[in-house]
N, C-alpha and C positions, 0 to 999 in steps of 0.2 A: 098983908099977912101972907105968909108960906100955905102952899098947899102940900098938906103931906102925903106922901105914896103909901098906899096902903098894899101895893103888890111890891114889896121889901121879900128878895129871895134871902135863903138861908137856913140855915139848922140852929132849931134852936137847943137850947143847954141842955135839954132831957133827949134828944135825939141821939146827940153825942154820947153822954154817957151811956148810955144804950149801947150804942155800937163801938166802943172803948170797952165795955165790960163785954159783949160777943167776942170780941178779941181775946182779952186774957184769956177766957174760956175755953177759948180754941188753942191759944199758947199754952195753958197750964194741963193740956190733952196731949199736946204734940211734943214737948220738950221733953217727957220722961220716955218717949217710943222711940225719938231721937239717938237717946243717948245708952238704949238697951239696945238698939242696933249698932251705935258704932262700939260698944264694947263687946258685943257677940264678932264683929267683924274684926276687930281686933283679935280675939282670941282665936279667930281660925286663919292669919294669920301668922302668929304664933305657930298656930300646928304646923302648918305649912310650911313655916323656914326651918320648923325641926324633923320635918320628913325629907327635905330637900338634905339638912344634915345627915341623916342616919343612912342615905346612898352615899356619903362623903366619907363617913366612919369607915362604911366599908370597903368602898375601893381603896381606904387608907389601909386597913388593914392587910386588905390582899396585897395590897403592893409590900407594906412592909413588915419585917420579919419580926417584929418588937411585938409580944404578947403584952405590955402596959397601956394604961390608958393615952390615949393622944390628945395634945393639947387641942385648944380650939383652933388656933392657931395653927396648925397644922393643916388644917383643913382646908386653907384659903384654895391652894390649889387643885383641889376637884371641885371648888366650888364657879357658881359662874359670875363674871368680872371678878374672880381671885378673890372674893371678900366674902368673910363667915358672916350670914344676915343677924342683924339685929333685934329682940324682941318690940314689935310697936309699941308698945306699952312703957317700954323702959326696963323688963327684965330682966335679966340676967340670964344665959344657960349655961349648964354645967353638963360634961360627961360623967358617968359614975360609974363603977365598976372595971371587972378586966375580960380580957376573951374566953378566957377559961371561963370568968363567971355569968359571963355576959355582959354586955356595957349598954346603957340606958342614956334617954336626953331629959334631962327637965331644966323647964325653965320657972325662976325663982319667982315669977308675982302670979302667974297663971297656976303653978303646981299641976302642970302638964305631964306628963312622961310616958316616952314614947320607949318602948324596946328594941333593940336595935338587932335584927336575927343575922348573925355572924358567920361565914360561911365555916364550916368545921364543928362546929356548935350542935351538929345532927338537925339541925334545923330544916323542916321539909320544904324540896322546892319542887312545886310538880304534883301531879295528882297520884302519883305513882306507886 
């Protein structure tokens, strides 16, 4: 006859699920802080490529003498590596407006918008 070991290591079935469901528990905690951080991190990105825009609006402006709105496209070159950024997200931006009126940024999934203070526009620079 076999002699059997009665010192047999291992977990048994009710240990596992135990520490299978600790798990989800911790995953079904961390997955939604996760994903409200990288859409909060997104969207100030966003802001950020449209503040970097609205210095680009304006040296456009100042350099040229055309009071309509400017494409995006126009923009490459004040911007830096020549290229207008992209929303992270996948939005869209658009300029609106004109100088006289003023020209604004928004971008289409965020519903951002950002003012663009234009020089001639009476717009204060200065404590003054």
């Amino acid at each position: 006859m076999k002699k059997q070991n009665k010192n047999k290591r291992g977990f048994t079935l009710i240990e596992l699920m135990i520490v299978i469901a600790i798990i989800g528990i911790l995953a079904a905690i961390a997955v939604p802080n996760f994903t409200k951080a990288r859409r909060k991190s997104k969207e100030k990105a966003c802001v950020a490529n449209m503040k970097t825009m609205e210095s680009a609006v304006e040296m456009y402006m100042m350099e040229s003498a055309s009071t309509a709105t400017p494409a995006l496209s126009a923009l490459a070159p004040y911007m830096q590596k020549q290229k207008v950024p992209t929303c992270p997200s996948g939005g869209t931006y658009t300029i609106q407006g004109t100088q006289t009126s003023g020209l604004y940024l928004q971008c289409s999934l965020h519903g951002t918008t950002i003012s663009s203070h234009l020089p001639g526009e009476g717009a204060a620079s200065g404590s003054g």
